[in-house]
C-alpha positions as CSV (number, residue, x, y, z in Angstrom):
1,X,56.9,139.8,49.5
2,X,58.5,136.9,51.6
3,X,55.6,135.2,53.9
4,X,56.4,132.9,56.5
5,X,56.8,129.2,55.9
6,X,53.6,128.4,57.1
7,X,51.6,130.9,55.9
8,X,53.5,130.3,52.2
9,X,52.2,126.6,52.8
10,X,48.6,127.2,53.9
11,X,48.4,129.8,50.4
12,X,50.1,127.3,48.6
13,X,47.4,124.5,49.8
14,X,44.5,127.1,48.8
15,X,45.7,127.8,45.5
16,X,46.9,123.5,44.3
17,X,44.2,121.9,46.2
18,X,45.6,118.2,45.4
19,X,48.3,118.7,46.9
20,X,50.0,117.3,49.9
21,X,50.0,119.0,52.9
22,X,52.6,116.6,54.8
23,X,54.7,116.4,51.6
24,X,54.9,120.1,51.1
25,X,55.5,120.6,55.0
26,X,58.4,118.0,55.2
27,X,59.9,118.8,51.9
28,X,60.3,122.6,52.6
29,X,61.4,122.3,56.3
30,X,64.5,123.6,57.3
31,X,65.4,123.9,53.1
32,X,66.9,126.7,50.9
33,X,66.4,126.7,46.6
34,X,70.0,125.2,45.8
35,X,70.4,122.9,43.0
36,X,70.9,120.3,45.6
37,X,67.9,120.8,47.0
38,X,66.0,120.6,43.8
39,X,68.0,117.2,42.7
40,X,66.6,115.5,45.8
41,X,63.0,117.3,45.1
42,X,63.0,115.0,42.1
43,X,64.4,112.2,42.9
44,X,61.6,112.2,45.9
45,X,58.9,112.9,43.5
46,X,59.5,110.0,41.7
47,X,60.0,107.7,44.5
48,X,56.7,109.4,46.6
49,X,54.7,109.5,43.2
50,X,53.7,113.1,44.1
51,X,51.1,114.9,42.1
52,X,52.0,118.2,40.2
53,X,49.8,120.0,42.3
54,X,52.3,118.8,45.4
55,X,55.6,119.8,42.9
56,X,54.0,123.2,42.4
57,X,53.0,123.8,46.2
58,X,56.5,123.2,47.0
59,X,57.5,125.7,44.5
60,X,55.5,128.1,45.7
61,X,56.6,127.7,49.4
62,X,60.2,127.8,48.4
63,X,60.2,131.0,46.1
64,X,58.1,132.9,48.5
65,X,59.0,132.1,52.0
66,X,62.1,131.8,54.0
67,X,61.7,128.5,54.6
68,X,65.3,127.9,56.5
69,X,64.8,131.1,59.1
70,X,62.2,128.7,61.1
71,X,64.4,125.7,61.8
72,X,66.0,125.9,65.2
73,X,68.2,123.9,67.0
């Protein structure tokens, strides 16, 4: 079941408490799961010194919502 982007986010907060809510917010914005996507995910990890709990948030959100549908122009 796809969720919206927020709702993925606020179930994704609940279930990896340490994580980030503005980092998982900004990170999934706008974003599909592309191997680009994922290359700057880690390059921004390192620089942002994110948690795991943060990396696994943002996993969630991007395997179970669709995360691009909300952006508009």
């Amino acid at each position: 079941m796809k969720y919206t982007r927020a709702e993925a986010i606020e179930i994704a907060l609940k279930d990896f408490p340490k994580a980030r809510r503005i980092a998982v917010e900004n990170a999934t914005m706008g974003q599909e799961d592309s191997l680009a996507f994922r290359m700057n995910l880690a390059a921004d990890c390192a620089c942002y010194k994110w948690n795991p709990h943060t990396m696994l948030a943002i996993g969630y959100v991007m395997r179970n919502s669709s995360a691009r549908e909300e952006v508009t122009a």
